[in-house]
C-alpha positions as a Python dict, from the first residue, in 0.01 Angstrom:
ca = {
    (1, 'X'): (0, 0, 0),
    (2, 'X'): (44, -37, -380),
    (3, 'X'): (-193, -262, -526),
    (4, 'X'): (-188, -155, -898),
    (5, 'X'): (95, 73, -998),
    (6, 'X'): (59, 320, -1303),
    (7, 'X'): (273, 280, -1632),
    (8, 'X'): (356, 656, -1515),
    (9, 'X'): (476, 605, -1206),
    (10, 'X'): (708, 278, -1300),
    (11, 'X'): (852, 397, -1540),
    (12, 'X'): (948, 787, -1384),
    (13, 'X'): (1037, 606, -1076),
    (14, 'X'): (1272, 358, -1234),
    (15, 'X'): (1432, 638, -1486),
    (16, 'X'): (1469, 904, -1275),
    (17, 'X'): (1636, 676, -970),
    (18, 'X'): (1915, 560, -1239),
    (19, 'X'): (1927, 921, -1304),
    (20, 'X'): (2030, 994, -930),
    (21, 'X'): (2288, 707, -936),
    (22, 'X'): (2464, 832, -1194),
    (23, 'X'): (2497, 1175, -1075),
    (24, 'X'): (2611, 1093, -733),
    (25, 'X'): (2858, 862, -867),
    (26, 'X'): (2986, 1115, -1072),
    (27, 'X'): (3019, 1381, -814),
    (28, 'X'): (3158, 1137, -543),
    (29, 'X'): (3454, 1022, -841),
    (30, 'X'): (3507, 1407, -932),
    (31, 'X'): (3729, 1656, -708),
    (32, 'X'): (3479, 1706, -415),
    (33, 'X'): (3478, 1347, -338),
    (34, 'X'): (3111, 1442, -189),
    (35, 'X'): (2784, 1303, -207),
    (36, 'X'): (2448, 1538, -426),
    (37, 'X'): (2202, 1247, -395),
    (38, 'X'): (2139, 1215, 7),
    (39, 'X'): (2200, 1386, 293),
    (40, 'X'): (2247, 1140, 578),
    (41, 'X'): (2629, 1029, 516),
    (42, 'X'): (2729, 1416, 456),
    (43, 'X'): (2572, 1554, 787),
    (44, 'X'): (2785, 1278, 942),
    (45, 'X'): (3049, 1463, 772),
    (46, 'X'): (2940, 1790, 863),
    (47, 'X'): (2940, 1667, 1243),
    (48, 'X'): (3252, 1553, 1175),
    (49, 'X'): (3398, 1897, 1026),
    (50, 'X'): (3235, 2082, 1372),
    (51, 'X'): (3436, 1810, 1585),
    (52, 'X'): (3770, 1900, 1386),
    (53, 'X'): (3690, 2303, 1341),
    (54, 'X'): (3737, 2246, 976),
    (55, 'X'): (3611, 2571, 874),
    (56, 'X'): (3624, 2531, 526),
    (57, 'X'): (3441, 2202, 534),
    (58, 'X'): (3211, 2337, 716),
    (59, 'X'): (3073, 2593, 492),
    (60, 'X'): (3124, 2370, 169),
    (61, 'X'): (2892, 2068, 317),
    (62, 'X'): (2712, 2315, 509),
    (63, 'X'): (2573, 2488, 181),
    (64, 'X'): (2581, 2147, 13),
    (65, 'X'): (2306, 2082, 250),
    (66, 'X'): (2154, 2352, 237),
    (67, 'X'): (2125, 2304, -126),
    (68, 'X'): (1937, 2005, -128),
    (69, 'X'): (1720, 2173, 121),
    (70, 'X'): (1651, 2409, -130),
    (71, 'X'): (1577, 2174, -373),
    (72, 'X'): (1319, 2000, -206),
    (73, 'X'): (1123, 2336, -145),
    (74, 'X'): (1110, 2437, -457),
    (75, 'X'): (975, 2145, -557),
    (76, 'X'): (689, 2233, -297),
    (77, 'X'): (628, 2531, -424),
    (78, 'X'): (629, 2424, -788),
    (79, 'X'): (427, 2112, -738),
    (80, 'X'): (254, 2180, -430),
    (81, 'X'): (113, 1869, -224),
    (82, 'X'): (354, 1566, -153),
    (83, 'X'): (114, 1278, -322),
    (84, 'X'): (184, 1175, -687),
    (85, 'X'): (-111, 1286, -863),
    (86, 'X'): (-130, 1272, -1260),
    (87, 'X'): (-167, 1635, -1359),
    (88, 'X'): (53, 1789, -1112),
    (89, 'X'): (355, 1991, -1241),
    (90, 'X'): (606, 1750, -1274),
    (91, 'X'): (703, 1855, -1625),
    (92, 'X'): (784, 2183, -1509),
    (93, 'X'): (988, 2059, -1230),
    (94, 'X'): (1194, 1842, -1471),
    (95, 'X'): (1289, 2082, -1642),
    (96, 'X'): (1416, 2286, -1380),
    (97, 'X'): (1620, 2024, -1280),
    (98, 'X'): (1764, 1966, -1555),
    (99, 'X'): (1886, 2347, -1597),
    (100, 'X'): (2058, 2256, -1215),
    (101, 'X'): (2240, 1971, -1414),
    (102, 'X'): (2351, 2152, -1643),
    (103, 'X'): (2426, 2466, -1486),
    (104, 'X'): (2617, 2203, -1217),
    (105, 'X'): (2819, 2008, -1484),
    (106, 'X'): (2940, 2362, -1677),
    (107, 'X'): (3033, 2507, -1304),
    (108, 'X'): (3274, 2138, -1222),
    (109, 'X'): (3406, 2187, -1543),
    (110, 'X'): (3563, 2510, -1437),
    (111, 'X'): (3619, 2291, -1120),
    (112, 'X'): (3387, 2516, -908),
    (113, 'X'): (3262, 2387, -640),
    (114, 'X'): (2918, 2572, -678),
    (115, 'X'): (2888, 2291, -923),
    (116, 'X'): (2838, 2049, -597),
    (117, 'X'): (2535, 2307, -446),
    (118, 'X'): (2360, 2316, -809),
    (119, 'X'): (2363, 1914, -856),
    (120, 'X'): (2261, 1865, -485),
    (121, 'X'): (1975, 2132, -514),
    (122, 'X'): (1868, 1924, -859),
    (123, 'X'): (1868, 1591, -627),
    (124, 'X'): (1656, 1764, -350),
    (125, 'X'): (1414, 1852, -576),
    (126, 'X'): (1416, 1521, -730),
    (127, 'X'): (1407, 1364, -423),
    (128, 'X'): (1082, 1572, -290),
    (129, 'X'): (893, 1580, -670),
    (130, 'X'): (841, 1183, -648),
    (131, 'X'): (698, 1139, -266),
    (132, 'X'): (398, 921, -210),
    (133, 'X'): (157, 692, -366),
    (134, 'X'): (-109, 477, -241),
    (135, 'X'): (41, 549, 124),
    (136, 'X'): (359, 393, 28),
    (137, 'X'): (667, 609, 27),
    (138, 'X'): (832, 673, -295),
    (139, 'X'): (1230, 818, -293),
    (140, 'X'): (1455, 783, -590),
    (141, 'X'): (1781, 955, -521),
    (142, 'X'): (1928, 793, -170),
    (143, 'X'): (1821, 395, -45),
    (144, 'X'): (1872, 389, 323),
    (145, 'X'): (1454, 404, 422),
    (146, 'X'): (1376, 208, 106),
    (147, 'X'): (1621, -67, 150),
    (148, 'X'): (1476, -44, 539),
    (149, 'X'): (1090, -67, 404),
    (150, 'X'): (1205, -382, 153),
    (151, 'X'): (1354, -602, 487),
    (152, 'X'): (1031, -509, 649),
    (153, 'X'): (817, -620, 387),
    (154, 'X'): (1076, -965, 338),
    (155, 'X'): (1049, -1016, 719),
    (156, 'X'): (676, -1016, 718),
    (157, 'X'): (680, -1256, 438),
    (158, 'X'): (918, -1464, 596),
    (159, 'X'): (652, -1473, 886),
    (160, 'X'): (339, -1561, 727),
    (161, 'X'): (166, -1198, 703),
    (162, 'X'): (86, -1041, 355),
    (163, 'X'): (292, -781, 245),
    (164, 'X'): (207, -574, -68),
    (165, 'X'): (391, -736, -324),
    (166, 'X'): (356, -444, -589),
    (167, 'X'): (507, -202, -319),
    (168, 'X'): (829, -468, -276),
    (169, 'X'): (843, -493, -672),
    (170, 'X'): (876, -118, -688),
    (171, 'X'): (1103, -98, -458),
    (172, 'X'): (1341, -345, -603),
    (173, 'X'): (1325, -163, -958),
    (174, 'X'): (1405, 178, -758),
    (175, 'X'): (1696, -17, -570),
    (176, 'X'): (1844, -168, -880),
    (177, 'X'): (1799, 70, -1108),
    (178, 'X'): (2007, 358, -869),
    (179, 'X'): (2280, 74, -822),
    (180, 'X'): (2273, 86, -1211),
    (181, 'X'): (2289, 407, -1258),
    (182, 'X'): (2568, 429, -1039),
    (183, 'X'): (2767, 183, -1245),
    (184, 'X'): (2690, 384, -1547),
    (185, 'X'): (2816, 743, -1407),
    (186, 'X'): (3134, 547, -1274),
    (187, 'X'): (3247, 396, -1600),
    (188, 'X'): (3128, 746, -1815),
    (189, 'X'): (3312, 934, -1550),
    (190, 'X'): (3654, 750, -1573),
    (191, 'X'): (3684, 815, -1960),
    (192, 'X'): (3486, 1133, -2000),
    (193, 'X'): (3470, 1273, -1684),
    (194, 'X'): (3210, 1552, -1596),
    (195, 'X'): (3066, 1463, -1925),
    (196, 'X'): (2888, 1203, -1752),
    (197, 'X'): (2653, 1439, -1666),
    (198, 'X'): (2489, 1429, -1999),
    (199, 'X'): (2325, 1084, -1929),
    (200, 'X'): (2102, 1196, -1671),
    (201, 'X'): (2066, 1590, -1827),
    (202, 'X'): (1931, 1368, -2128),
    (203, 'X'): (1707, 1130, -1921),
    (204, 'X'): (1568, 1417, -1725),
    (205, 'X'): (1453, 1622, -2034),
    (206, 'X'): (1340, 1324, -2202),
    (207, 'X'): (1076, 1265, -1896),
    (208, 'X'): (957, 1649, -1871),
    (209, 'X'): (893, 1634, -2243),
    (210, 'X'): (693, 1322, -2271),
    (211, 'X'): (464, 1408, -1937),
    (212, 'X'): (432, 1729, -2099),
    (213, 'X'): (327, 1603, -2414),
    (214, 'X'): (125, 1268, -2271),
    (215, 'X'): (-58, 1560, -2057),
    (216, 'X'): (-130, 1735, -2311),
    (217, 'X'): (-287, 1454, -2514),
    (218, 'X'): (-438, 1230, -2272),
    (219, 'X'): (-787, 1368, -2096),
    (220, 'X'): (-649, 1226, -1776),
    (221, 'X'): (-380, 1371, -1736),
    (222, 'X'): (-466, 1718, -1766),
    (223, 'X'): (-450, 1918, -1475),
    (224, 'X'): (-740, 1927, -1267),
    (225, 'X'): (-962, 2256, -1166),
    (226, 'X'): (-889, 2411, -862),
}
């Protein structure tokens, strides 16, 4: 449990989950009417493509999940091990992402629908860059477990056991702050469209530059020997 949470982690968590919401929004309002950001809802799709023999759903969700397989592993090969660690090359990751972003928001321009694999491979390694801390499970680009931990945590209250009240805080910011997110990349996307994009492509190379630079500055943060 979370019993003291970094400036570090708050703040990356809360930025890069509004980050997520407004991309997802912004894909699910555009022409492939698909979810980037998580993958349970679009294997349910994908099951439901099999059912029909809709090949050419198949392939296109198919790959979109495959994508955001492929985003989460190389994140684990850039970063390496799954707990948040100050030091660790997040910057690096960041940055990669937001080359998917932009790569993905030049591709739906030409309404390709590679645009969909390059935004869902940026949320899987989103999604797999911010794991753990303190034993408390950390996602910022899809709700379902964290909204599931949060009525946990509630119930327990509700009964008279402690519950890490950091953890539930956290939570709450990562909850709200994808919800607004999502409101953003919905409003951007109904006047400028794909340009919505440039809200989280912004956000995201904001972060990697000022972990890069805080790292750079700050004794602790420095990556640590091998």
């Amino acid at each position: 449990m979370i019993n003291k949470l970094p400036r570090w982690i708050f703040w990356g968590g809360a930025v890069l989950a509004f980050s997520a919401g407004c991309v997802n929004t912004a894909a699910l309002m555009g022409f492939t009417r698909l979810s980037v950001s998580h993958v349970t809802g679009n294997v349910s799709l994908f099951a439901a493509a099999l059912a029909h023999f809709d090949v050419s759903s198949i392939l296109f969700i198919g790959a979109a999940l495959l994508s955001f397989l492929a985003g989460a592993i190389l994140s684990g090969f850039v970063i390496g091990q799954r707990s948040l660690k100050l030091g660790r090359s997040y910057g690096r990751a960041l940055y990669i992402e937001a080359a998917l972003l932009l790569i993905s928001y030049l591709l739906y321009q030409q309404h390709d629908y590679l645009g969909q694999l390059a935004a869902a491979m940026a949320c899987g390694l989103q999604n797999a860059m911010v794991a753990t801390y303190s034993g408390a499970v950390i996602r910022t680009t899809h709700l379902t477990g964290l909204t599931s931990d949060m009525g946990a945590a509630i119930g327990n209250w509700l009964a008279g056991r402690s519950i890490s009240k950091p953890t539930l805080g956290f939570q709450a910011i990562i909850w709200y702050c994808f919800c607004g997110g999502g409101v953003v990349g919905a409003f951007l996307y109904a006047r400028v469209g794909y340009g919505a994009f440039f809200v989280p492509i912004t956000i995201v190379l904001l972060a990697a530059f000022i972990y890069n630079s805080a790292s750079e500055h700050l004794p602790e943060m420095r990556k640590p020997k091998q």
